[in-house]
py3Dmol code that shows the C-alpha trace and the ligand (Angstrom):
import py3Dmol

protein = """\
ATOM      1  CA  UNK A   1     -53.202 124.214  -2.890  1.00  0.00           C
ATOM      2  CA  UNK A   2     -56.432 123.881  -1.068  1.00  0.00           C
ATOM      3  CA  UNK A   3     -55.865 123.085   2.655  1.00  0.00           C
ATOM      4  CA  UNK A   4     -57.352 119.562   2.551  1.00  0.00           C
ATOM      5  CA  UNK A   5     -56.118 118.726  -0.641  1.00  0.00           C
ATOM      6  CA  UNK A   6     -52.646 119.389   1.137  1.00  0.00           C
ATOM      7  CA  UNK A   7     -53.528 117.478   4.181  1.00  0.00           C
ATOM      8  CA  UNK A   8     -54.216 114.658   2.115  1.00  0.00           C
ATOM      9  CA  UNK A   9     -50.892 114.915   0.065  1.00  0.00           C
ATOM     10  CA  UNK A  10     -48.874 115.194   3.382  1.00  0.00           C
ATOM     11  CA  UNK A  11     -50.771 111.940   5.068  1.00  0.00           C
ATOM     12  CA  UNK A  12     -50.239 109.610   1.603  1.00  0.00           C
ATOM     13  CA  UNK A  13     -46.324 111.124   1.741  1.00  0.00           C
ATOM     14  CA  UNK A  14     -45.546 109.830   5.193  1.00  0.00           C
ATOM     15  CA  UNK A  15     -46.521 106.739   4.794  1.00  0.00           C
ATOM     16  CA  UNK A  16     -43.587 103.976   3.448  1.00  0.00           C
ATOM     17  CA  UNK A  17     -42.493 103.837  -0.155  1.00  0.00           C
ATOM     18  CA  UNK A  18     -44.814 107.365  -1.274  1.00  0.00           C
ATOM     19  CA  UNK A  19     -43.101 110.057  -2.388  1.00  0.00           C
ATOM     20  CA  UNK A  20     -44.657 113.952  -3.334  1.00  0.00           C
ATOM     21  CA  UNK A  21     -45.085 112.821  -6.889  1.00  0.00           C
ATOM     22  CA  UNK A  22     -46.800 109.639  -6.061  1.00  0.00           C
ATOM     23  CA  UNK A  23     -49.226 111.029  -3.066  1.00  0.00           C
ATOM     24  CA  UNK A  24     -50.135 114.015  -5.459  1.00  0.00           C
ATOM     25  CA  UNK A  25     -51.217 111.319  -8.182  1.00  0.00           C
ATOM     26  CA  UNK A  26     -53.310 108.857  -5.897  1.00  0.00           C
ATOM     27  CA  UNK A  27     -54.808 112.533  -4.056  1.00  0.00           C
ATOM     28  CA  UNK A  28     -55.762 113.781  -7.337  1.00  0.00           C
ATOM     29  CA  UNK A  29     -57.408 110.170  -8.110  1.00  0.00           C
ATOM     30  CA  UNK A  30     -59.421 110.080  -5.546  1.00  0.00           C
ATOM     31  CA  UNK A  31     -60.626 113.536  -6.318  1.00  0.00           C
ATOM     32  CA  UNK A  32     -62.283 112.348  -9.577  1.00  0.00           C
ATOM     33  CA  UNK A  33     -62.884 108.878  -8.623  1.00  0.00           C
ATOM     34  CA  UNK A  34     -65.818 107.344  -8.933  1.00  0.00           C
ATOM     35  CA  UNK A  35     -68.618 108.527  -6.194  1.00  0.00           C
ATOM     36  CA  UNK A  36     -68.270 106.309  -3.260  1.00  0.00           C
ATOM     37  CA  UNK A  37     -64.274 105.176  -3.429  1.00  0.00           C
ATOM     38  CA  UNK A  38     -62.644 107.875  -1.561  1.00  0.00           C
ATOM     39  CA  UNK A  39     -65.411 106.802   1.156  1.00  0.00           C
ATOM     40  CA  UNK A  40     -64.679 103.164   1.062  1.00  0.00           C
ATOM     41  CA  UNK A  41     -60.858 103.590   1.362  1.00  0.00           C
ATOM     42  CA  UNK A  42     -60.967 105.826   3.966  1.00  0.00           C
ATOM     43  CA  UNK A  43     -63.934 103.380   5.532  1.00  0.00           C
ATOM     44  CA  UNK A  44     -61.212  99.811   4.861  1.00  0.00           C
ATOM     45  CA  UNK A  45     -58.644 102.319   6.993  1.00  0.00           C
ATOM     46  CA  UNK A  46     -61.078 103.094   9.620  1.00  0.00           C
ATOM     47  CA  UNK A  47     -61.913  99.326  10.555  1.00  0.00           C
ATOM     48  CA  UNK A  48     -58.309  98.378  10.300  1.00  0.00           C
ATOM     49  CA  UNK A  49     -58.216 100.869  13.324  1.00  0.00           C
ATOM     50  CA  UNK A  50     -61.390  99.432  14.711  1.00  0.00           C
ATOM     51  CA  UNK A  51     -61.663  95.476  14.045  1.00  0.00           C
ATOM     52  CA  UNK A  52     -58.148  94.854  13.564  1.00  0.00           C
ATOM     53  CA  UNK A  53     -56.760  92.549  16.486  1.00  0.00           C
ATOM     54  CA  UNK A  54     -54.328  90.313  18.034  1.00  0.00           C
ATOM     55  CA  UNK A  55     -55.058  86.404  18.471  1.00  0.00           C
ATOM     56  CA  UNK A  56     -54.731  85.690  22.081  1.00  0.00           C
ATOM     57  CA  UNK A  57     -53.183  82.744  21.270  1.00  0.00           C
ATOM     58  CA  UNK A  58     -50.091  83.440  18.882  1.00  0.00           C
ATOM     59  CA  UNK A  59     -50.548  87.554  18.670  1.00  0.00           C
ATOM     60  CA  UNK A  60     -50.703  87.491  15.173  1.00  0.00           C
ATOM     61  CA  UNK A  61     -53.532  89.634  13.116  1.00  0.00           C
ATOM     62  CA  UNK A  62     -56.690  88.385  13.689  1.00  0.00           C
ATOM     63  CA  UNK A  63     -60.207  90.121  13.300  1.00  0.00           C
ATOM     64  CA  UNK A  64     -61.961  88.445  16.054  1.00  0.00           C
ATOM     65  CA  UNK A  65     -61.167  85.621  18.204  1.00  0.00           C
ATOM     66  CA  UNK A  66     -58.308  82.911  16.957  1.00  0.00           C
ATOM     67  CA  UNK A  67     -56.281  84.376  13.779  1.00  0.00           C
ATOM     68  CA  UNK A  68     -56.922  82.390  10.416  1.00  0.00           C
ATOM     69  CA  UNK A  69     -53.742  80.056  11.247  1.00  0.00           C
ATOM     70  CA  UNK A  70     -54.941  79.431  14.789  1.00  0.00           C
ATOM     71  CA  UNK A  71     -58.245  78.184  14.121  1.00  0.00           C
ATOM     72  CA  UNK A  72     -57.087  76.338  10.483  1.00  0.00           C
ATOM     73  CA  UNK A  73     -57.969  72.379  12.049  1.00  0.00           C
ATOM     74  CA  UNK A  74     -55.815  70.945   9.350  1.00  0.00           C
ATOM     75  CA  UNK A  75     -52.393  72.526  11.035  1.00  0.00           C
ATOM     76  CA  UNK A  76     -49.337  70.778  12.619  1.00  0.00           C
ATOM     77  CA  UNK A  77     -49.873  72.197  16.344  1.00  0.00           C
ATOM     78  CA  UNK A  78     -46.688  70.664  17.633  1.00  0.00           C
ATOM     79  CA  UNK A  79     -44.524  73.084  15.928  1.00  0.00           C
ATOM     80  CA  UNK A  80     -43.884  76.966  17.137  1.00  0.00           C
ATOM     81  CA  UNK A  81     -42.427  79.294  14.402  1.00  0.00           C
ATOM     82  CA  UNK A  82     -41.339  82.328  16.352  1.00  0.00           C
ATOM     83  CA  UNK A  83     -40.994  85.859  14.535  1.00  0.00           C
ATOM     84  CA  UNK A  84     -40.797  88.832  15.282  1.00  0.00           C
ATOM     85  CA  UNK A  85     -43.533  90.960  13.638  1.00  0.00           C
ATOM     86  CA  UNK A  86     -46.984  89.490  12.204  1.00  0.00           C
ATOM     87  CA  UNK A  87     -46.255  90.436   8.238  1.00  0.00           C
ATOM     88  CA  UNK A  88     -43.250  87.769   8.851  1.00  0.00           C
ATOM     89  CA  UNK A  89     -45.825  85.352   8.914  1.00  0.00           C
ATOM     90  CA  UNK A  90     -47.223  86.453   5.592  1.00  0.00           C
ATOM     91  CA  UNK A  91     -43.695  86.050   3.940  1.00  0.00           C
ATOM     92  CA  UNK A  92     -43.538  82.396   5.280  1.00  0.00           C
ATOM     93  CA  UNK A  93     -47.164  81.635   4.820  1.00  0.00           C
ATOM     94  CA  UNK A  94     -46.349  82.317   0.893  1.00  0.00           C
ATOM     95  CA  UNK A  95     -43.193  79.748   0.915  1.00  0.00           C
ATOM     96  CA  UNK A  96     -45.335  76.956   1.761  1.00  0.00           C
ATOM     97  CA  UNK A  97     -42.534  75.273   3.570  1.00  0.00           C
ATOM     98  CA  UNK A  98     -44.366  75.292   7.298  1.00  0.00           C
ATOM     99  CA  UNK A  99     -47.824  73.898   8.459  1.00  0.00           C
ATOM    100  CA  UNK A 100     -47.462  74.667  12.214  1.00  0.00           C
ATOM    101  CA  UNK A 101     -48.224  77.405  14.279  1.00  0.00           C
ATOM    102  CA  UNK A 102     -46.311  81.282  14.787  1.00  0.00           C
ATOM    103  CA  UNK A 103     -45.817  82.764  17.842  1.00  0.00           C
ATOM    104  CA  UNK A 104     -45.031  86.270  17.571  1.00  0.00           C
ATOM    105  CA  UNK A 105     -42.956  88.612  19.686  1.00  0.00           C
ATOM    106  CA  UNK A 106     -43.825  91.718  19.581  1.00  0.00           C
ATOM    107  CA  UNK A 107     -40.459  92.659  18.335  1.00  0.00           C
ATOM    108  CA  UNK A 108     -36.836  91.846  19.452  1.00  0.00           C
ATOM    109  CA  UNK A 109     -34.344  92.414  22.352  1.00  0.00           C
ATOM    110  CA  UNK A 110     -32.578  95.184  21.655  1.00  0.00           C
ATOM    111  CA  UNK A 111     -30.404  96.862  24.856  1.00  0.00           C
ATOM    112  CA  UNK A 112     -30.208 100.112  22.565  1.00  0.00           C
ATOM    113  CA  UNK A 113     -34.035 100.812  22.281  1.00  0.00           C
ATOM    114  CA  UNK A 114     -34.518  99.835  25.573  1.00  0.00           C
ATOM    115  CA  UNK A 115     -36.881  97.104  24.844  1.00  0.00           C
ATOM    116  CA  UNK A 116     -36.094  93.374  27.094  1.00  0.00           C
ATOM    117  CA  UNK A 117     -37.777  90.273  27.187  1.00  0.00           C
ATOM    118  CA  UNK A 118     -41.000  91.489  29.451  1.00  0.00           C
ATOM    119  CA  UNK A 119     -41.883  93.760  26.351  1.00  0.00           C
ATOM    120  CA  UNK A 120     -42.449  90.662  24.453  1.00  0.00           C
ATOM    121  CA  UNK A 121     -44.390  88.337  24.562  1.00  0.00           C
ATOM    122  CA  UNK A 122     -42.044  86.001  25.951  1.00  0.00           C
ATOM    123  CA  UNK A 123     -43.892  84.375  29.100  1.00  0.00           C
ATOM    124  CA  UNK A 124     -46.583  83.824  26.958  1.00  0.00           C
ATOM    125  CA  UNK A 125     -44.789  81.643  24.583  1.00  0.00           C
ATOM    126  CA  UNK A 126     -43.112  79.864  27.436  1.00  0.00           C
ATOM    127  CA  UNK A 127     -46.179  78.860  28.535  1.00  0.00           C
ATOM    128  CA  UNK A 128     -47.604  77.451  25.404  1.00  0.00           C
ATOM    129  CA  UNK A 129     -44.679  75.523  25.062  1.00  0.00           C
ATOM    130  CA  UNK A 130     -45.106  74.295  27.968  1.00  0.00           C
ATOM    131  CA  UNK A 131     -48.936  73.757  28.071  1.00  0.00           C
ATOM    132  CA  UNK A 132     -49.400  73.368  24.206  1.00  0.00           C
ATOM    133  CA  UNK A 133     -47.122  70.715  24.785  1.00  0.00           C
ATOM    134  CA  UNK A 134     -45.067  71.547  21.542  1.00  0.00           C
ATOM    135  CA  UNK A 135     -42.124  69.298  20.170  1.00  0.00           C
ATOM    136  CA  UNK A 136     -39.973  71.818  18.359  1.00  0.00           C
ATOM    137  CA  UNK A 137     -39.537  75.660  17.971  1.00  0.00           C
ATOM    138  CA  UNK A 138     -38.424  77.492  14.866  1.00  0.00           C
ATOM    139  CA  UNK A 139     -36.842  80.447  15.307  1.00  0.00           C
ATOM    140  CA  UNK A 140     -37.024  82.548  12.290  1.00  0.00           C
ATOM    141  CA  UNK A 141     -36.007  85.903  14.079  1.00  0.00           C
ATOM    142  CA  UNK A 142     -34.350  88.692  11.386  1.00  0.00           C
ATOM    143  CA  UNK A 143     -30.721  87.691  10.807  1.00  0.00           C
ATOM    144  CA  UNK A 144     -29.444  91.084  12.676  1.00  0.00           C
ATOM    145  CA  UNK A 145     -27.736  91.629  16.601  1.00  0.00           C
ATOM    146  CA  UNK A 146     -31.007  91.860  18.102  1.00  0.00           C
ATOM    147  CA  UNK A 147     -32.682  88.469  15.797  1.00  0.00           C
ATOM    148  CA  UNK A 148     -29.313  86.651  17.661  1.00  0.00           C
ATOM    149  CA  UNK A 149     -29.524  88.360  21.141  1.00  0.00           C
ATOM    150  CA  UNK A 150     -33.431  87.139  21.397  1.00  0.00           C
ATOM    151  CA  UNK A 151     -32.657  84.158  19.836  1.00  0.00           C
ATOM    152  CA  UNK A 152     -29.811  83.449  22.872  1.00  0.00           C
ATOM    153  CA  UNK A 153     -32.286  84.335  25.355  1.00  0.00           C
ATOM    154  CA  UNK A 154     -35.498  82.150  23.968  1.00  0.00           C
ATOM    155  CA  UNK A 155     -32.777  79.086  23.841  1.00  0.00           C
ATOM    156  CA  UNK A 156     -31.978  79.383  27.021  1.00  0.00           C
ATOM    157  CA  UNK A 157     -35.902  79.589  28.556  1.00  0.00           C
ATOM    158  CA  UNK A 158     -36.510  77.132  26.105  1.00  0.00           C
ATOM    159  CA  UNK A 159     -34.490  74.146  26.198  1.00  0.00           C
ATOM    160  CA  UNK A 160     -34.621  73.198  29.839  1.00  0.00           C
ATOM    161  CA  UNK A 161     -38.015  72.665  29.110  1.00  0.00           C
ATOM    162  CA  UNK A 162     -37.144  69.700  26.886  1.00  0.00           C
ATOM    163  CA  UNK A 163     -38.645  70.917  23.241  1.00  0.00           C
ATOM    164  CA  UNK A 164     -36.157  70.851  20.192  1.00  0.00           C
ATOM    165  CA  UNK A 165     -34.974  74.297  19.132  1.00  0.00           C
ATOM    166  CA  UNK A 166     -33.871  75.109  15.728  1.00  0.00           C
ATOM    167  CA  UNK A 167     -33.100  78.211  13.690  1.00  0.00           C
ATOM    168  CA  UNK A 168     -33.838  78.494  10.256  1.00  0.00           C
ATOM    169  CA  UNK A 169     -30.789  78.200   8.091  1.00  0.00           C
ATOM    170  CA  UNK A 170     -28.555  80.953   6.954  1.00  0.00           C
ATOM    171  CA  UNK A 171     -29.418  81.617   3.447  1.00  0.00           C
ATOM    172  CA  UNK A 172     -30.970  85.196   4.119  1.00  0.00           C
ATOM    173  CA  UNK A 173     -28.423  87.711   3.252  1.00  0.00           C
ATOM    174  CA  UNK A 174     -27.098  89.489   6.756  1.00  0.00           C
ATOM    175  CA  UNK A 175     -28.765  92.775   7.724  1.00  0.00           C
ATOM    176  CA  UNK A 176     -31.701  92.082   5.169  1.00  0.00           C
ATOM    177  CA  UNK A 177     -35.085  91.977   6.615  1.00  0.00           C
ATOM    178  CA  UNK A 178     -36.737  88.721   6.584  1.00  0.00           C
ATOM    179  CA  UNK A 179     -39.785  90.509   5.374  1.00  0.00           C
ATOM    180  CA  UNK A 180     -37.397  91.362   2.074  1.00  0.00           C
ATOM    181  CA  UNK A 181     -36.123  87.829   1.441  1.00  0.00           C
ATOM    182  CA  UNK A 182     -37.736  85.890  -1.239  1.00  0.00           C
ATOM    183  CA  UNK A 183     -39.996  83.212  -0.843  1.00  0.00           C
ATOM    184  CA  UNK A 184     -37.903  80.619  -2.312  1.00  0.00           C
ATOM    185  CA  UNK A 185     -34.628  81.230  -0.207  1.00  0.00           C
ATOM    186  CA  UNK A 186     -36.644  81.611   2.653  1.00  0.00           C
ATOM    187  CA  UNK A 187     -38.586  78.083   1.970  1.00  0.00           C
ATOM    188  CA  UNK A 188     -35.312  76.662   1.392  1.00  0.00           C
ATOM    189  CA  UNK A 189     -33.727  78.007   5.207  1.00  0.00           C
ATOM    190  CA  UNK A 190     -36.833  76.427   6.481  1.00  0.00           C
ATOM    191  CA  UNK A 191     -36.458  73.077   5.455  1.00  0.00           C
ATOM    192  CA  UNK A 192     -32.920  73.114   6.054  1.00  0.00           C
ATOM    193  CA  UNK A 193     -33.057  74.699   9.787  1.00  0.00           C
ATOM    194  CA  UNK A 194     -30.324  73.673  12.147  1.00  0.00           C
ATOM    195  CA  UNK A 195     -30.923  72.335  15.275  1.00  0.00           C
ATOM    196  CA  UNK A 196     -29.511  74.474  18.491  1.00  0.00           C
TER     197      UNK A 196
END
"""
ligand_1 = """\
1
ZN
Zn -53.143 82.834 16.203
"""
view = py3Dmol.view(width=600, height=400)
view.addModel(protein, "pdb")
view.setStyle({"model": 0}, {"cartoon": {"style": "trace"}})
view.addModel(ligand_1, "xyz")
view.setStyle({"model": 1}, {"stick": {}})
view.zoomTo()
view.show()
């Protein structure tokens, strides 16, 4: 194998769900694909590096300035969903279920990977609570140790400030990601969220 046929094989490998067989196959397609593809793929990879950033207000993708849900007028900006990652917000954008704003962490608490509350982005959604002057946060943290642990420690920043705090309900299998539950059990915990 030619060395940067290899290199190729070995990047498409690494990267989630790709096996040998499967980054040999898309390699080799690009080889005899069309003039120009190979460059615009590996130009839609450079710009993701590039032009790819986070919304000031909510941390969520955004290419420049407010992200899409920030700056959508036609939003309920009284309500907070909280998650952890910004593809969670894909998975609830597709249930349909919420019309507010996200807020998202950064990740969760988790004492074993050393990562607290100042690695997230905590203070900042304290303060947009407080100045944003939100009526209720939906925590929709994954349904693990360190989804409950965060979840403990956002309640108790969060309710002395006043604003109702609810969880969505259980309904997502334990120890699933909530990027792998489906749209229509996820809709479902939404709309029936308890209040904490
Ligand atoms: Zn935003």
């Amino acid at each position: 194998m030619i060395p940067a046929l290899e290199e190729l094989i070995e990047r498409f490998k690494a990267l989630p769900g790709i096996g040998r067989k499967s980054a040999e196959r898309i390699a080799f397609y690009l080889l005899n694909a069309p003039a120009g593809e190979a460059t615009a793929l590996s130009e839609a990879i450079e710009r993701i590096g590039t032009e790819v950033r986070r919304c000031p207000r909510c941390h969520n993708f955004a290419q420049e300035g407010l992200c899409a849900v920030c700056s959508d007028p036609t939003r309920d900006t009284k309500r907070i969903c909280v998650v952890g990652q910004p593809w969670e917000i894909l998975k609830i954008e597709r249930t349909g279920a919420f019309h507010g704003l996200y807020h998202v962490l950064g990740g969760l608490i988790s004492p074993i990977d050393e990562i607290g509350a100042a690695d997230l982005t905590i203070d900042a959604l304290v303060g947009r609570v407080r100045d944003e002057e939100i009526r209720e946060v939906i925590l929709a943290l994954e349904p693990k140790l360190e989804g409950e642990i965060t979840g403990m420690h956002l309640v108790s920043l969060l309710k002395p400030l006043g604003v109702k705090v609810s969880q969505i309900a259980q309904g997502i299998p334990v120890g699933r990601d909530l990027e792998f539950a489906d749209e229509v059990t996820l809709g479902r915990a939404l709309k029936g969220r308890i209040e904490l």
